[in-house]
Every structure is written in structure tokens, then in C-alpha cells.
C-alpha positions in Angstrom: -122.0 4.4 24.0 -121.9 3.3 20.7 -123.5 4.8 17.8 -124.9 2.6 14.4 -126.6 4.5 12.8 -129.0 7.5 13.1 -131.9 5.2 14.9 -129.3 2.9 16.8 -127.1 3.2 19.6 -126.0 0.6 21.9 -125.2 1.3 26.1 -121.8 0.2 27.3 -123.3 -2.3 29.6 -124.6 -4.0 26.4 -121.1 -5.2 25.7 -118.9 -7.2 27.8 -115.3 -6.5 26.9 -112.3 -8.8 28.4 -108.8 -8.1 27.9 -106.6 -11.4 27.2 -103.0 -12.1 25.5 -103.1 -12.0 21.6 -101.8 -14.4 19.5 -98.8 -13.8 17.1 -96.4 -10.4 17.0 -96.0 -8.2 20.1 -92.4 -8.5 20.7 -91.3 -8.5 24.0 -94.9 -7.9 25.6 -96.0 -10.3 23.8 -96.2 -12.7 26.9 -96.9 -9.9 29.3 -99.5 -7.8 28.3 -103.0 -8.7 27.6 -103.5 -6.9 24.8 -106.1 -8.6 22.5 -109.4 -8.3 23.5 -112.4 -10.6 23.3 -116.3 -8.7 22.9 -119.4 -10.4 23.8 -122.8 -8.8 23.2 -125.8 -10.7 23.5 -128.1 -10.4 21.0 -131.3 -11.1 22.9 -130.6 -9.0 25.7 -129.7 -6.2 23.7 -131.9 -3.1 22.9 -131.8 -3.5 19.0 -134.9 -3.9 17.3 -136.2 -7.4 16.5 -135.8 -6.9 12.8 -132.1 -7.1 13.5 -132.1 -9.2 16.3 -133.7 -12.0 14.2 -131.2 -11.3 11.1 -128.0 -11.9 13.7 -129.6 -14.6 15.1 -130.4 -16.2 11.8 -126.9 -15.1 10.3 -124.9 -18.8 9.2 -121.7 -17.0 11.4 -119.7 -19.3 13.5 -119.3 -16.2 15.6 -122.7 -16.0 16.6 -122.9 -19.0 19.4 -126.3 -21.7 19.9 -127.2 -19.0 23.5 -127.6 -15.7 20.6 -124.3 -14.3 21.8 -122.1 -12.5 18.8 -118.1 -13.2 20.1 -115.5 -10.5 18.5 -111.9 -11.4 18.8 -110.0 -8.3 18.2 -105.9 -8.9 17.9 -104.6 -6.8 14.9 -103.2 -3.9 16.7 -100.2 -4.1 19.3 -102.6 -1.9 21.9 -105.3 -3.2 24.1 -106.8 0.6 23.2 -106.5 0.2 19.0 -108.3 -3.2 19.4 -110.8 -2.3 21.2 -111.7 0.3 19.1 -111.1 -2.3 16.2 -113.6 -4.8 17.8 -116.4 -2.1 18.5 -116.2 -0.9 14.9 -116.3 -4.8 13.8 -119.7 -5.1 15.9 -121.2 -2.1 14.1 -120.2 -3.6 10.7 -121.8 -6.6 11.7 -124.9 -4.8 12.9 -125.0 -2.8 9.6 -124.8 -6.0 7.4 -127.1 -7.9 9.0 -129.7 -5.0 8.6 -129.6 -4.6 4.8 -132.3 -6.5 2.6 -130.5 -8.4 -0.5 -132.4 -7.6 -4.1 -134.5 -10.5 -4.6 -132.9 -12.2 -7.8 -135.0 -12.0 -11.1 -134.0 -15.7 -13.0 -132.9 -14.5 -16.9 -132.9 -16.7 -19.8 -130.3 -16.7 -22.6 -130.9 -14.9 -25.7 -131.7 -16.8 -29.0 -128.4 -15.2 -30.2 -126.2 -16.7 -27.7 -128.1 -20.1 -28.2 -127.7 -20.3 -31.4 -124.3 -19.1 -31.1 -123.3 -21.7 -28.8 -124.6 -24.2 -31.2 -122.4 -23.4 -34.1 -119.4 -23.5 -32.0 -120.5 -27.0 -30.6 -121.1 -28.1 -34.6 -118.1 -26.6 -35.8 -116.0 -28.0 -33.1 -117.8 -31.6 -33.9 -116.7 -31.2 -37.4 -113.2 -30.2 -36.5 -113.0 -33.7 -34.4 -114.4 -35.8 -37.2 -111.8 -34.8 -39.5 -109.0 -36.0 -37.2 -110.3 -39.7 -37.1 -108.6 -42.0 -40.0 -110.0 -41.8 -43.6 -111.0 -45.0 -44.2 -110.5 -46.4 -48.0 
């Protein structure tokens, strides 16, 4: 079982984890052992509540695939045990971000004192140019 927050807790059976060889350092296990491990859950099928199931779903994530299914690749750690671990906790971040509203943005103007601040600096800088052109007699 995995726990997300107070309300939320996912059933092993939820998530399909396959062992496979990682990418990268490893040494001499490196072609041996399957460490790395590769997490499926599918969003549809899962027992989160639609509120979250529609903001994975509509998440612009090129982990989420076209069929609703979130894949975690998981290949940090030297041990098939640390990266699992590492790919659970990476589902629950993923959970937990998609479930938090963004603070609708309020449009601001500037203020008359930076506009007429900007000004000057655009007049004096005019001023500065039209004294390098050639005095003509």
C-alpha cells in the first residue's frame, strides 16, 4: 500500500512494477542485474478520485501515455530495492502536484511613476544619441 495523503491511499495491485537493466553506472552488474525499474499505474483504473484523475489525465506530461497510463522510469540508485522506493515516492509527487489548484493570476498595471520614469530614460537616452550625430555648419 501506498499512502498520499491523509484521504489517499493506493493498493499494490494498482501499480504494475517491472524490473529491467538501467542505463549508465553499475559497474560490473551493470549488464547483469536488472536493477532499474519501470512503474505503470493506470490512471482510469485506479481508485483516486475523479478530481485527480482528470488533472493527470489533462497534465501536458510526456509521461502520461494517449491509453491514461502514468510510466515512472526509476534508475538513480545502484539497487533494484532504492529505485523502487525512488519510483513510488515519484508517483506520490506526481499525485500531490497534480492535486493542487494554481492562484488564479490578478493582471497589474504599471504605476504612473515607473511610466513616467521610463519616459525620461527613453528622452534622455534620445538626447544622448542626437548629440553624437555631426554638427552641421
Amino acid at each position: 500500500m501506498i499512502r498520499v495523503n491523509d484521504f489517499i491511499v493506493l493498493a499494490d495491485d494498482e501499480i504494475d512494477m517491472t524490473a529491467i537493466r538501467a542505463q549508465g553506472a553499475g559497474g560490473q552488474n551493470v549488464n547483469k542485474v536488472a536493477s532499474a525499474i519501470h512503474l505503470r499505474f493506470d490512471i482510469n483504473a485506479s481508485s483516486l478520485p475523479d478530481f485527480y484523475k482528470q488533472k493527470l489525465l489533462a497534465m501536458k506530461d510526456s509521461r502520461v501515455t494517449q491509453d491514461g497510463i502514468l510510466v515512472i522510469k526509476a534508475q538513480a540508485h545502484r539497487t533494484q530495492d532504492m529505485n523502487r522506493q525512488d519510483a513510488q515516492q515519484r508517483l506520490v509527487e506526481i499525485i500531490l502536484q497534480a492535486g493542487k489548484t494554481q492562484k488564479a493570476r490578478r493582471p497589474t498595471k504599471p504605476s504612473k511613476a515607473s511610466q513616467t520614469k521610463r519616459m525620461d530614460s527613453k528622452t534622455k537616452s534620445g538626447q544622448k544619441k542626437q548629440l553624437r550625430k555631426k554638427v552641421d555648419f
